[in-house]
KEKE-3310 file (N, C-alpha, C; in steps of 0.2 Angstrom, whole numbers, plus 5000, padded with zeros to 4 digits):
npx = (5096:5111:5121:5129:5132:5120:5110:5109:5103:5097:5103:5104:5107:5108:5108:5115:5121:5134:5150:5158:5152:5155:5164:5157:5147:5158:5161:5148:5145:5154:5150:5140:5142:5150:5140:5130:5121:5106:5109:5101:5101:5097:5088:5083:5071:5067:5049:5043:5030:5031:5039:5030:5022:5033:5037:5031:5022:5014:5019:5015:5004:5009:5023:5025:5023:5031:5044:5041:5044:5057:5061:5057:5065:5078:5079:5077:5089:5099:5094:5097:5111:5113:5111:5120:5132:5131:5133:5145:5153:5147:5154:5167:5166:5166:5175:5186:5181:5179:5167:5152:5138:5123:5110:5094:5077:5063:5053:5058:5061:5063:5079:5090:5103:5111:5118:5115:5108:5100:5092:5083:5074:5062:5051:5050:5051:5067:5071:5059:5058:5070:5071:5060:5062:5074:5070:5065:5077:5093:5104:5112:5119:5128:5135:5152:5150:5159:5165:5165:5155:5147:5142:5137:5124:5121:5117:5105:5100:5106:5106:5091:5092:5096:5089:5073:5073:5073:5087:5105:5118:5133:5143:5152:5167:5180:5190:5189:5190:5205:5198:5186:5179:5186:5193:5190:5184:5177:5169:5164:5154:5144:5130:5114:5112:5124:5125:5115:5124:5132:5123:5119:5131:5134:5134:5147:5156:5158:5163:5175:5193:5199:5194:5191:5188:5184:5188:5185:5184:5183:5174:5165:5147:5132:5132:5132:5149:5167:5175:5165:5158:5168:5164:5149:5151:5161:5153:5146:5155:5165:5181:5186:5197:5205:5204:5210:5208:5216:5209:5214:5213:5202:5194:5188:5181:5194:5203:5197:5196:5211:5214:5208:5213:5227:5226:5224:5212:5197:5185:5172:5162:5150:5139:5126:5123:5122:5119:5106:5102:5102:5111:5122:5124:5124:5137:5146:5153:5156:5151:5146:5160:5168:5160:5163:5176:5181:5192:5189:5178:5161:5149:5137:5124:5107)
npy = (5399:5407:5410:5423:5439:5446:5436:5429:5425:5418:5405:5388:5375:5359:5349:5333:5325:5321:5317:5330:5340:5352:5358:5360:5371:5381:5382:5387:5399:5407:5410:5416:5429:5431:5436:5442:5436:5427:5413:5398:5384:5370:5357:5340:5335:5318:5311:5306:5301:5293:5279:5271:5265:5257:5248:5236:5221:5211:5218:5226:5239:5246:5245:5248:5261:5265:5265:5276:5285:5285:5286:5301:5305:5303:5310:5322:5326:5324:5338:5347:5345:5351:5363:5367:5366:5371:5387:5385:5385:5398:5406:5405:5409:5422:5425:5425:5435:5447:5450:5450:5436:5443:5432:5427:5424:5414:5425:5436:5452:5452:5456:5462:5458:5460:5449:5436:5422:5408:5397:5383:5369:5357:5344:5326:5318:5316:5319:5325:5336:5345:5342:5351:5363:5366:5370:5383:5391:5400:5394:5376:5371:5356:5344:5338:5321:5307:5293:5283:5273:5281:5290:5284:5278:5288:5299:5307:5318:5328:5320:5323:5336:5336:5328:5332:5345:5354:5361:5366:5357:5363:5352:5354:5355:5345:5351:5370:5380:5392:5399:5404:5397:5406:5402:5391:5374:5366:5352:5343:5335:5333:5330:5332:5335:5341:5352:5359:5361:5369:5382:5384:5389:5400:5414:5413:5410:5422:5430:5424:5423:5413:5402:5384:5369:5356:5338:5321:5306:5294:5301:5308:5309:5309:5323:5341:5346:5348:5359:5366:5371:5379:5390:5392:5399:5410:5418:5424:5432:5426:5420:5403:5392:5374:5356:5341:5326:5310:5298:5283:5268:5265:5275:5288:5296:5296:5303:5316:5322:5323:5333:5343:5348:5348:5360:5368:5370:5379:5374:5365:5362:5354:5339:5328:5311:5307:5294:5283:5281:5269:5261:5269:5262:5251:5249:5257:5274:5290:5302:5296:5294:5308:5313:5307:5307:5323:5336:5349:5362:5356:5359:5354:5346:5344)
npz = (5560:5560:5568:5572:5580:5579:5579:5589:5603:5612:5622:5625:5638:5641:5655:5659:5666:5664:5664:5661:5663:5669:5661:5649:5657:5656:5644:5638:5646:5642:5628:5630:5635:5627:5616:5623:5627:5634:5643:5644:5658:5657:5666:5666:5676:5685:5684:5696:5694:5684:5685:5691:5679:5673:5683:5683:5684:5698:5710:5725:5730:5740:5739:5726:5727:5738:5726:5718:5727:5731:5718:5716:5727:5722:5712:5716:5722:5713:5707:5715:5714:5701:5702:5713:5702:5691:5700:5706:5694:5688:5698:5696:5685:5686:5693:5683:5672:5682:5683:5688:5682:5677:5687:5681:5681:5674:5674:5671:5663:5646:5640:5628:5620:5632:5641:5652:5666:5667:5675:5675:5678:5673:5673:5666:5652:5644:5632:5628:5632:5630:5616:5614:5621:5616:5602:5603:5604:5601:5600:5604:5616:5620:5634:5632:5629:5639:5634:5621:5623:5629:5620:5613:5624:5632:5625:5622:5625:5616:5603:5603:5601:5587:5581:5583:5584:5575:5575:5575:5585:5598:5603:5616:5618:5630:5638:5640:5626:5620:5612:5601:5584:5577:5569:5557:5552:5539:5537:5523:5515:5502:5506:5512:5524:5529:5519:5528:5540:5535:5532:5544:5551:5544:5548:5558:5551:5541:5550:5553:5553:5545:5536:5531:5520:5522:5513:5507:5496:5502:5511:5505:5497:5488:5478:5479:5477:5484:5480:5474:5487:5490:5482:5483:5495:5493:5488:5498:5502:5509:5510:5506:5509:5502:5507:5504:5513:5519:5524:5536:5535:5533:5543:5543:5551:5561:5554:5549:5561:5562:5550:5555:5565:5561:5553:5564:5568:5576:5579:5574:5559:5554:5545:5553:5556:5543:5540:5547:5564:5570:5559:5562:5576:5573:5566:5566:5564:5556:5563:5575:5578:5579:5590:5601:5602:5598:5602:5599:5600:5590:5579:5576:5562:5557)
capx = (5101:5117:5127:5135:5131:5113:5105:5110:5101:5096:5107:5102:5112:5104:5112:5112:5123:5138:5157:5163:5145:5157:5167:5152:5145:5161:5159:5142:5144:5158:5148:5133:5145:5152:5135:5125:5115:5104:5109:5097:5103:5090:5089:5077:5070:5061:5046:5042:5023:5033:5041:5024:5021:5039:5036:5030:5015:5018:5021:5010:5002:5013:5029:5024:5023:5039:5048:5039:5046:5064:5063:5056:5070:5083:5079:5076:5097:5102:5093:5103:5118:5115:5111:5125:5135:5129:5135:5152:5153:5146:5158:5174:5165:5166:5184:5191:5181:5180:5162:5144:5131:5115:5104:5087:5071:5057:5047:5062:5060:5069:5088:5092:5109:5113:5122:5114:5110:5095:5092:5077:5071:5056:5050:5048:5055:5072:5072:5053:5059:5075:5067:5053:5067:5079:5065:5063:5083:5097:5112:5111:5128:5127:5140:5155:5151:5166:5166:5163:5149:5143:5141:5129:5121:5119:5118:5098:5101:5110:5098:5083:5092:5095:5081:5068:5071:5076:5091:5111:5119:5138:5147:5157:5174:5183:5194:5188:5196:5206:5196:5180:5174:5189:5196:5183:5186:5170:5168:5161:5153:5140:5124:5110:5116:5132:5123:5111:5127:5136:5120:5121:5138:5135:5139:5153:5161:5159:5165:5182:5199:5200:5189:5197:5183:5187:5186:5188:5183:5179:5168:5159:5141:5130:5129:5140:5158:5171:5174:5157:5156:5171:5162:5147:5155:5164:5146:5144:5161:5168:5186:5188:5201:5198:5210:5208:5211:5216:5210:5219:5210:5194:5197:5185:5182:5197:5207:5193:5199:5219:5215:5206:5218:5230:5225:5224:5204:5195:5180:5172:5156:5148:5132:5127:5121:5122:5116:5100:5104:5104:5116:5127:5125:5129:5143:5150:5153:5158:5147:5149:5171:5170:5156:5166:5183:5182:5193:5187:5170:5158:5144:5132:5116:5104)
capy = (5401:5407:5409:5429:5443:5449:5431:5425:5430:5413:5400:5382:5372:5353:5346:5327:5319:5317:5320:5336:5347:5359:5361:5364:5376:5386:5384:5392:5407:5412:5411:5422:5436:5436:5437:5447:5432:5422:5406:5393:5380:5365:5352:5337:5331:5314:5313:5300:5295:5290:5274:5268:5259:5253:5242:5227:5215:5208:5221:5227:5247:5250:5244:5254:5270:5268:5266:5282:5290:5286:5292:5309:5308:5305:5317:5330:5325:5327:5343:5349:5344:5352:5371:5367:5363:5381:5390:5384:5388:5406:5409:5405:5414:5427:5426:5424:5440:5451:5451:5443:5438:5441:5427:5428:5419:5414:5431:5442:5456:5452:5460:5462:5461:5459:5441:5433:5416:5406:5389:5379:5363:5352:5336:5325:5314:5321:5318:5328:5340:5345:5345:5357:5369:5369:5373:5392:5394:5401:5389:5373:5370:5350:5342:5330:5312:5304:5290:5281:5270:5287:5295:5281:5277:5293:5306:5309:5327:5328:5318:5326:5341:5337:5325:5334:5351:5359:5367:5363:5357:5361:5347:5358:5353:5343:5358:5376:5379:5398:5405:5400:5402:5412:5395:5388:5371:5363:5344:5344:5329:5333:5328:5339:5338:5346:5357:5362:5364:5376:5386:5386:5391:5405:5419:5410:5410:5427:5433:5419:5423:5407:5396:5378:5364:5346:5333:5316:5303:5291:5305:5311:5306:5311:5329:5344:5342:5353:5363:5370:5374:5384:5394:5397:5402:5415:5426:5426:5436:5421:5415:5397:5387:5367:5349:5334:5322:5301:5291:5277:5261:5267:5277:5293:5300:5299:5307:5321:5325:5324:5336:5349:5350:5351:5366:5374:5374:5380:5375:5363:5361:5348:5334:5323:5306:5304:5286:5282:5280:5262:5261:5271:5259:5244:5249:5266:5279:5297:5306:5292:5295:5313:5316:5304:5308:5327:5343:5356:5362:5355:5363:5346:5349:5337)
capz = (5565:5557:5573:5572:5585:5579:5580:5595:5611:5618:5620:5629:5639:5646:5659:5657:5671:5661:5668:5655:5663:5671:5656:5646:5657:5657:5638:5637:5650:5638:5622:5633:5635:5618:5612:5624:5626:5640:5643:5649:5658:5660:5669:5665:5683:5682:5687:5700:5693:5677:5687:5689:5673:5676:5690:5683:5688:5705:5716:5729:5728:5744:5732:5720:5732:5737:5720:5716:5732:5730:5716:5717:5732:5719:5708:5719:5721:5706:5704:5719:5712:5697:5706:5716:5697:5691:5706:5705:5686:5688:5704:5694:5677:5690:5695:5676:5670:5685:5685:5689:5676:5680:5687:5679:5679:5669:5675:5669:5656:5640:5642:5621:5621:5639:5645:5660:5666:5670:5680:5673:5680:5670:5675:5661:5647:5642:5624:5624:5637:5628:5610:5616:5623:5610:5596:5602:5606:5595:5601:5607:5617:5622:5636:5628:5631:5642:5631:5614:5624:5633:5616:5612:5628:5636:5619:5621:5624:5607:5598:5605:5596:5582:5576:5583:5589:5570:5577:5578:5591:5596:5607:5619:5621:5637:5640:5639:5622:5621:5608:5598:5578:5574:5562:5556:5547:5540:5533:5518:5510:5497:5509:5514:5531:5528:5517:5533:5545:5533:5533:5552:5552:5540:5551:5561:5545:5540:5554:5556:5551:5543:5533:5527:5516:5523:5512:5505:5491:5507:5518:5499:5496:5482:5478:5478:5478:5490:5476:5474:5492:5492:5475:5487:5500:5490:5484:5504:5507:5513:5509:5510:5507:5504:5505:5503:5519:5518:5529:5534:5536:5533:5548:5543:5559:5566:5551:5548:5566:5563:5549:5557:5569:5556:5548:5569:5569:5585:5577:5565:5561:5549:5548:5558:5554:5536:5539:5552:5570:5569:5556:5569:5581:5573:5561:5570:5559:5555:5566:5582:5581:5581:5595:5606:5601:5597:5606:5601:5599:5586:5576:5572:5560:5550)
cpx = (5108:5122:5130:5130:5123:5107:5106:5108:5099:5098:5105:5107:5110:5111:5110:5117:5131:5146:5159:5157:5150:5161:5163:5147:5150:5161:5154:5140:5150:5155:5144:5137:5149:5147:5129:5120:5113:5107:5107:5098:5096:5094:5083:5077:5066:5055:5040:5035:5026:5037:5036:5023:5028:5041:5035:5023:5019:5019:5013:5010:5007:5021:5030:5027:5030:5045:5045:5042:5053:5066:5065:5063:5077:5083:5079:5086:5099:5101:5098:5110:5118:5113:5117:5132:5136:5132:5142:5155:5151:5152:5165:5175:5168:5174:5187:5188:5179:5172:5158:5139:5126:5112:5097:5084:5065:5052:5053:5059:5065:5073:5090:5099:5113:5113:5120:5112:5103:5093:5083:5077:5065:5058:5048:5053:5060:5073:5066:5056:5064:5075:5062:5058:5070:5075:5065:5073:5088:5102:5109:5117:5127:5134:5143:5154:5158:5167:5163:5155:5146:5140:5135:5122:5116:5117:5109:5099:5102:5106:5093:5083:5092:5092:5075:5067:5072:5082:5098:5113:5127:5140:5154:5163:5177:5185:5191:5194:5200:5202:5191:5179:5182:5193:5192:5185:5179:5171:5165:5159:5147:5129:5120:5109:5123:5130:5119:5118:5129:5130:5118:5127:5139:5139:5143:5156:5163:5164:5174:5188:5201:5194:5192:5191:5189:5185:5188:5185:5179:5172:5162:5154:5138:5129:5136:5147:5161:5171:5169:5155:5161:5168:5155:5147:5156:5157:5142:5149:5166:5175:5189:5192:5199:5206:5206:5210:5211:5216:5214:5213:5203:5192:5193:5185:5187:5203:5204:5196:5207:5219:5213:5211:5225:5232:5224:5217:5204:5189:5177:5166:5155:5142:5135:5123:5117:5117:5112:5105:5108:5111:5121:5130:5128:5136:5147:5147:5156:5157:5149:5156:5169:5165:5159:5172:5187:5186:5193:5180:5167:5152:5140:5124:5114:5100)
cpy = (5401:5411:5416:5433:5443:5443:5427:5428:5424:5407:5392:5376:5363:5350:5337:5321:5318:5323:5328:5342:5351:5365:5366:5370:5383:5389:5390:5399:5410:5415:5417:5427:5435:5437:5441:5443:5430:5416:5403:5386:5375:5359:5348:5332:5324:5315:5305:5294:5291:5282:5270:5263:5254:5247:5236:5223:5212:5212:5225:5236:5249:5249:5249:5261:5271:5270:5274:5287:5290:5289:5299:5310:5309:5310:5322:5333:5328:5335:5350:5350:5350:5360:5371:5368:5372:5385:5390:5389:5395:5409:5410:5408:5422:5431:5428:5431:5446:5452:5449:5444:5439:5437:5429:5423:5420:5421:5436:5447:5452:5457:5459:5464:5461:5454:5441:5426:5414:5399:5386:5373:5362:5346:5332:5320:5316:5324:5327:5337:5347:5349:5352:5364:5373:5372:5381:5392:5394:5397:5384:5370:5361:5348:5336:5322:5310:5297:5288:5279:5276:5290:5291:5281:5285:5301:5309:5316:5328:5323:5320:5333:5341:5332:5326:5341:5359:5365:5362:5363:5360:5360:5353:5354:5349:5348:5364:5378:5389:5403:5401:5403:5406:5407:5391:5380:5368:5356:5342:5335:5327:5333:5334:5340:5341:5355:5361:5363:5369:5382:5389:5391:5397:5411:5418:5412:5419:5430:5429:5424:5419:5401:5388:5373:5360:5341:5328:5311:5298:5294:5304:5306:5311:5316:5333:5343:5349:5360:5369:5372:5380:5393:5397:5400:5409:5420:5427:5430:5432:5418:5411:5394:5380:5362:5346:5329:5315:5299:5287:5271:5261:5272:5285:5299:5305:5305:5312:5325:5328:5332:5344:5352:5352:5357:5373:5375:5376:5379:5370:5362:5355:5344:5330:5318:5306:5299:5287:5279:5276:5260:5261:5265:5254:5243:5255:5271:5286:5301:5302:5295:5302:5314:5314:5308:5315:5329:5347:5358:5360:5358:5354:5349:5344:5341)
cpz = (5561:5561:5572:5579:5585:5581:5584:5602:5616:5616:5629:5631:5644:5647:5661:5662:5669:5666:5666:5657:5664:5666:5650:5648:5658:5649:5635:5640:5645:5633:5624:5631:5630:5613:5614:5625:5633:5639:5647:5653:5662:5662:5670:5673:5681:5688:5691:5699:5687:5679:5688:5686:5672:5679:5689:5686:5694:5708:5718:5728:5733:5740:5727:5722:5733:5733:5718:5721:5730:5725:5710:5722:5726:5715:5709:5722:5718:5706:5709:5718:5706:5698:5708:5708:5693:5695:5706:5698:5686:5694:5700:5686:5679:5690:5689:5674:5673:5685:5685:5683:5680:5680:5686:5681:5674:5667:5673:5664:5652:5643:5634:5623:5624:5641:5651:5659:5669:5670:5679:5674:5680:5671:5667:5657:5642:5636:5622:5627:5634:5620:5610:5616:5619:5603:5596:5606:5600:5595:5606:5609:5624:5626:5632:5633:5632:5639:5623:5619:5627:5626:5613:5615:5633:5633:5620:5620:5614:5603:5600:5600:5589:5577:5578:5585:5580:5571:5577:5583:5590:5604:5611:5621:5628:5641:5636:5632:5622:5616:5605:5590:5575:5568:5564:5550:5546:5535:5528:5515:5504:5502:5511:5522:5532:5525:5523:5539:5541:5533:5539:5554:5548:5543:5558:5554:5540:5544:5558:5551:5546:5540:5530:5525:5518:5519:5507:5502:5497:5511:5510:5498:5489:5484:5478:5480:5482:5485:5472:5481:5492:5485:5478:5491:5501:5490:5491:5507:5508:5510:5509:5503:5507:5505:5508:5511:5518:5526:5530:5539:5536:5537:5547:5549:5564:5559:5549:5555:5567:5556:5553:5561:5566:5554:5558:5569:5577:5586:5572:5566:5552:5550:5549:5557:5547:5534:5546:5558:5572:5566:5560:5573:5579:5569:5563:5564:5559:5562:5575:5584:5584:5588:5601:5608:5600:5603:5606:5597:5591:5585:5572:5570:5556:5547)
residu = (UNK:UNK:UNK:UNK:UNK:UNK:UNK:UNK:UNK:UNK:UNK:UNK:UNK:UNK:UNK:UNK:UNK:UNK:UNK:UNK:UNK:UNK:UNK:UNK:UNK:UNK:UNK:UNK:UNK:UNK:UNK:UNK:UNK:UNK:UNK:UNK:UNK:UNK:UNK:UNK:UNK:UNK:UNK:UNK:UNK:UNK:UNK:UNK:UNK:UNK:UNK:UNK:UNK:UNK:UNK:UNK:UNK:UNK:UNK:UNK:UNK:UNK:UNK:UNK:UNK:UNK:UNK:UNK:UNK:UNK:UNK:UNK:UNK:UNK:UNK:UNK:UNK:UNK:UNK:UNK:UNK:UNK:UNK:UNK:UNK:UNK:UNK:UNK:UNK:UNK:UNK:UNK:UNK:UNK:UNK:UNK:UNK:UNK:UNK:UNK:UNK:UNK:UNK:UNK:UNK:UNK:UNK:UNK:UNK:UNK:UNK:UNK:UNK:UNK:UNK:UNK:UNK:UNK:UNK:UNK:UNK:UNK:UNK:UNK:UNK:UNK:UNK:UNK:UNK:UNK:UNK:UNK:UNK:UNK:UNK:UNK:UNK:UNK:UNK:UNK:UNK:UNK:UNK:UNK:UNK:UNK:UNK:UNK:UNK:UNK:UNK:UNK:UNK:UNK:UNK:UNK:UNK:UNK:UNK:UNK:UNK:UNK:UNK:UNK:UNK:UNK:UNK:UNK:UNK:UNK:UNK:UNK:UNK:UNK:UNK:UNK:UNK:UNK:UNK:UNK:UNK:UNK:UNK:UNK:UNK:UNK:UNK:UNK:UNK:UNK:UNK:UNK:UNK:UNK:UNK:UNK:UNK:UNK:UNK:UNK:UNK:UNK:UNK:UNK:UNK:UNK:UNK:UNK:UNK:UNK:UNK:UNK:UNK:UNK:UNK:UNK:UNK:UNK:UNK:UNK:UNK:UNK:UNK:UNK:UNK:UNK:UNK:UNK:UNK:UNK:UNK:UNK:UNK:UNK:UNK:UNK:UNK:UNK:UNK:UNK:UNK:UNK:UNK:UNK:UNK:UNK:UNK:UNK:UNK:UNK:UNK:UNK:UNK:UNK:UNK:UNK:UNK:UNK:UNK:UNK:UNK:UNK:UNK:UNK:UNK:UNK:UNK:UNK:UNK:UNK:UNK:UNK:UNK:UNK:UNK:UNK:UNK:UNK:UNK:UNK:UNK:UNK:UNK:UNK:UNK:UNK:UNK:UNK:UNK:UNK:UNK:UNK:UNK:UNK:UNK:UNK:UNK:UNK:UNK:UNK:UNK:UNK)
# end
């Protein structure tokens, strides 16, 4: 996937409970119609026999039944909400460009080229639910986690993409941001995750205004240096500029963030989890700041 006009026609949107959904579906219906694309908004339902093994010894079969009933009933909430959630978002997509996307379904014709919208609800385990999806779509556009602990606890979407689905993801902004892609900054630190966002980002880059290499003696790992990305960049057309960025206090994350903003991105893209998950968790890291802490949209690839 390398992100320009011609290779974008199905973009996937999971809806995971978190505060920033409406943002990110206003994000996603923008990108549709600057790409001619579907966008599928899924929503992982649970499904009520999966409480079952749950339950624990001790309880009687009518205990059971009930935890099973509740909930299928909460679920069938949530799913409500989140039609309900779509509906607002296409109403006011409406308002802002003067006209209606098309709602499709599963039995549609293909539309090549033609931006509409489509409401998917599977039952299921979100991670499996989510990977499956993402695997046959061209953009995976992920709601921002409302906190540092949200980005931990509630990121399954975003890691179902990108440690299982072979696709990047990109963390839609808080605030609908005024422009996408057009200033591109990209983070550079030598790893073959970096390497596999900037091949993501390829035709984003083509097609920007602006290109700027981020990088810093603390982000760099073994492998190409900034200087060598902006040298293959070049035999893609690509004009990129690079600098250097200093952390202050080891501070990677958040000083990878103050540059891009720096230089006016509207856009950065970069790898995600250099280090095992784990690692993340117990020691933070690169990837953890910006995912919490970003605002404005991110391009994340392994």
């Amino acid at each position: 996937m390398t992100g320009d006009a011609s290779t974008i026609a199905s973009i996937l949107l999971p809806l995971n409970g978190v505060p920033s959904e409406s943002e990110a579906l206003a994000f996603g219906l923008t990108l549709a119609r600057r790409f001619g694309a579907r966008l599928e908004v899924l929503h992982v339902a649970t499904d009520g026999r999966d409480v079952a093994p749950l339950a624990g010894e001790g309880l009687s079969g009518a205990m059971v039944e009930e935890m099973m009933t509740a909930a299928e009933r909460e679920s069938n909430s949530r799913t409500v909400s989140a039609r309900s959630l779509l509906q607002r978002a296409l109403d006011a997509d409406q308002a802002a460009f003067g006209s209606a996307l098309p709602v499709q379904t599963e039995t549609t014709p293909p539309m090549p080229g033609a931006p509409g919208v489509m409401f998917r609800c599977v039952k299921g385990r979100e991670h499996d639910v989510v990977a499956y999806a993402a695997r046959l779509s061209d953009l995976i556009v992920v709601p921002h986690p409302d906190t540092v602990e949200e980005a931990l606890s509630s990121a399954e979407a975003l890691h179902a993409v990108l440690f299982d689905s072979g696709r990047p993801a990109i963390i839609a902004p808080k605030t609908a941001p005024a422009s996408v892609g057009r200033r591109i900054c990209v983070a550079w630190n030598g790893t073959a995750e970096g390497a596999s966002a900037v091949f993501c980002v390829l035709g984003w880059l083509k097609q920007a205004d602006s290109v700027h290499v981020l990088h810093s003696p603390e982000y760099q790992r073994r492998g190409p240096v900034a200087s060598e990305l902006v040298s293959y960049l070049a035999l893609h057309g690509i004009a990129a500029t690079s600098s250097e960025f200093t952390p202050k206090g080891g501070e990677v994350g958040a000083a990878l963030l103050a540059a891009a903003e720096a230089q006016g991105a509207d856009m950065l893209a970069m790898g995600a989890y250099s280090h095992s998950r784990l690692r993340q968790l117990l020691l933070g890291g690169v990837t953890r700041h910006v995912i919490a802490k970003a605002t404005l949209p991110v391009l994340m690839a392994r």
